[in-house]
N, C-alpha and C positions, 0 to 999 in steps of 0.2 A: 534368464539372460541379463545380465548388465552391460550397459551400452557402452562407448566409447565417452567419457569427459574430457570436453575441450578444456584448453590452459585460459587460468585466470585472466583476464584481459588488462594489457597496458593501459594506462591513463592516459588521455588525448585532450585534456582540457577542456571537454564539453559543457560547464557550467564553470569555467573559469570567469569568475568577476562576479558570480550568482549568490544567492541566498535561497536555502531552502530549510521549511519545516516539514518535520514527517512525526507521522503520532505512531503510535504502537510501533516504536524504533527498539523498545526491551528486548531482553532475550539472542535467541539465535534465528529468525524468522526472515520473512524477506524485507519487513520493517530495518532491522538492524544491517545488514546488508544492503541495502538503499540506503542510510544513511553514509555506509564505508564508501560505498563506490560514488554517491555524492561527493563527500570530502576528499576523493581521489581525484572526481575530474575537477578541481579545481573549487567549489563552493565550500563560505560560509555557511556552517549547517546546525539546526539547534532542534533537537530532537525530542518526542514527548511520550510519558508510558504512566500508567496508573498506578505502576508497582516500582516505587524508589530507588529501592535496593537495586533492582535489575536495570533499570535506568543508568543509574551510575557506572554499575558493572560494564553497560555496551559501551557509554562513553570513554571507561578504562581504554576499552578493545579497540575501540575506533585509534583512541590516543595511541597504543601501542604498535598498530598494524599500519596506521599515517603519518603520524605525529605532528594531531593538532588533534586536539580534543574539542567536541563537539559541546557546545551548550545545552544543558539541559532543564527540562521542567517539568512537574507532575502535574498529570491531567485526568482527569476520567473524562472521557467525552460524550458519556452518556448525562454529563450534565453543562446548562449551558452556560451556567455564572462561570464556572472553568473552563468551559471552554474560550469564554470571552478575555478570563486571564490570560490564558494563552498565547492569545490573539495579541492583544499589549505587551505581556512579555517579550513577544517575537520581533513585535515594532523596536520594543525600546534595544534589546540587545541587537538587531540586526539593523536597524535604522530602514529596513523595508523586506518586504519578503515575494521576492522572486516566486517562488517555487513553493506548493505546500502540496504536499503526497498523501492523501489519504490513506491509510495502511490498515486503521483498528477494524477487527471484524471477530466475530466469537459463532461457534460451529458447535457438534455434538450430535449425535445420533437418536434420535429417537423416531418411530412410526407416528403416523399423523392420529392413530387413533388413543394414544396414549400420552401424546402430548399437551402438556398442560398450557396457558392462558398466560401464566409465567413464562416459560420456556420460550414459547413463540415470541412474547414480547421482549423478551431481554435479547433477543439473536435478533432481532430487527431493530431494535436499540442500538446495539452496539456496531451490528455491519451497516445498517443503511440510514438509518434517524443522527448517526454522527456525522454523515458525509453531506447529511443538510446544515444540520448545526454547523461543522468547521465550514463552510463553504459561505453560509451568510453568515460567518462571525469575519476572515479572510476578502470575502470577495468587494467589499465596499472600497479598500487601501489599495487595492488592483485598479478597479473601476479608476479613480481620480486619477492615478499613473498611467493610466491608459495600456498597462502591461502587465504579462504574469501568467502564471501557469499552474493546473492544477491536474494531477495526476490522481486518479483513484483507484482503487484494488479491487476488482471486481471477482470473479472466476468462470470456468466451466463450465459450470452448474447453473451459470446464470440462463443458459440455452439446456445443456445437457440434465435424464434425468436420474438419481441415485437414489434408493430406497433410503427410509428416515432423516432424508436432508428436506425435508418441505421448508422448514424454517428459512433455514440457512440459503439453500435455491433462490425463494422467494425474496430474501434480502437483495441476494446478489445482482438478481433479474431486475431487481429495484434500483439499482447501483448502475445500471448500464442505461437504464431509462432516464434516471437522473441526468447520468454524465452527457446524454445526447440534447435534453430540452435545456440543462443549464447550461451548455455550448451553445446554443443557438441563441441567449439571452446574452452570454457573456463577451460573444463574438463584436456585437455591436461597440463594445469598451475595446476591443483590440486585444483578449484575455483570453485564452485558450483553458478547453476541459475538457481532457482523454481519461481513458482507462487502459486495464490492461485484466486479464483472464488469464490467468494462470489455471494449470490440470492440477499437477501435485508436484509438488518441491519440497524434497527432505529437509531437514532439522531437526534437531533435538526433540523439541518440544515436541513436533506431529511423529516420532517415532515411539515416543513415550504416550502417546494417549492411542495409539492407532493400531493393530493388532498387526503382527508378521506377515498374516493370511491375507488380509486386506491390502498392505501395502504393495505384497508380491501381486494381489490381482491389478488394481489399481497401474503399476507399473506396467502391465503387461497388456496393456492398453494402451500404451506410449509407442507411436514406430521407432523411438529409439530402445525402447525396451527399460528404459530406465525412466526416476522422475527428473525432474526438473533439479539442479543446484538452485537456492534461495539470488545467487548472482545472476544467473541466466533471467531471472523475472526482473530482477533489479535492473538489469542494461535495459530493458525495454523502459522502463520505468527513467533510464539516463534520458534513453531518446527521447522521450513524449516531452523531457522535461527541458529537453534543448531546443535550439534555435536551428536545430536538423530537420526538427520537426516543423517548421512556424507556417505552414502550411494545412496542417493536422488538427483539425478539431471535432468532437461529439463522438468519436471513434472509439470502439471496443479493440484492442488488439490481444487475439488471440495468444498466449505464450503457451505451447504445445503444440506435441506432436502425435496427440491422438489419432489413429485413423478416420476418415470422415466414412 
């Protein structure tokens, strides 16, 4: 069954006057689509990805589909001299940074009994060890402005459980832990830190790595019988990021509609 998709949502200004950075904005994912519906409600927005070419590429996209092309810079954020780049580059081109999304995260299948020392490490690298790095490289410039907001990409999985995601699970569960004690520390500055959990949300990319069979189960675990559009995760990701929310902090917010 495919469910019914709602219409792309108008622009309502919600980060009108804002600044926002979002990492792993490449590609077609929810990264890059959080940056578009950023740049729609209204924000300066300078976007980061490890992979140049596709960097650029979303930037085109963004430019085409709003018409303002988004700043960009390469990052791996499994390292932290770059990531501290980042951190300055985003000062110097945005003169301050509202808003920073955590987005990078890296998945794959494997059983826990087969999984290597590698494998485990670079999936906790990449989804949970960068949302400390970007967060004490970001949260000091918040801290003195007494403002600011940090959004991170959690999932599912972080509660829910699916065979050969131990890695990934485990990152994610890490992600939601994070986002709740470093709200409680960042609260005291006046600085907000949400998350958001997404199920599953089509793209390119997760249809090209993800088998037919899977996705049709996967989906059919959804009460709307469908996954998520990469925009539908991103609006929550608008709200956590606006002044809708300035109430809201340490929160996991679920995006799906899995059955409980």
């Amino acid at each position: 069954m495919t469910g019914f998709i709602p219409n792309y949502p108008e622009p309502r200004g919600l980060l009108k006057g804002k600044t926002v950075v979002i990492t792993a904005a490449a590609g077609t994912g929810i990264g890059s689509s959080a940056a578009r519906r950023a740049a729609e409600e209204g924000a300066t927005v300078l976007i980061s990805d490890f992979h140049e070419r596709r960097l650029g590429e979303a930037a085109d996209r963004i430019a085409a589909d709003v018409g303002v092309r988004p700043a960009t810079f390469v990052c791996d954020v499994t390292d932290q001299s770059q990531v501290d780049a980042l951190r300055d580059a985003s000062l110097r081109e945005l003169g301050q940074v509202d808003v920073l999304i955590n987005n990078a995260g890296l998945g794959g299948e494997v059983p826990v009994t087969e999984m290597t020392d590698d494998q485990w490490s670079r999936v906790l690298d990449v989804t949970l060890t960068s949302v400390f790095r970007m967060s004490r490289a970001f949260l000091p410039a918040m801290y003195e402005r007494k403002n600011g907001v940090i959004v991170n990409n959690a999932s599912v999985l972080g509660w829910r459980a699916q065979k050969g995601q131990a890695h990934y699970a485990a990152a994610k569960a890490g992600v939601m832990a994070f986002t709740r004690c470093s709200a409680v520390e960042a609260a005291e500055h006046n600085v907000r830190i949400n998350a958001v959990a997404p199920s599953i949300a089509m793209h390119a990319f997760l249809a090209k790595v993800t088998t037919d069979d899977l996705l049709a189960e996967l989906s059919s675990r959804e009460a709307f019988g469908r996954p998520a559009e990469v925009w539908e995760v991103a609006n929550v990701m608008m709200f956590l990021a606006s002044d809708l929310s300035s109430y809201v902090t340490g929160e996991v917010l679920s995006v799906s509609s899995q059955r409980a």
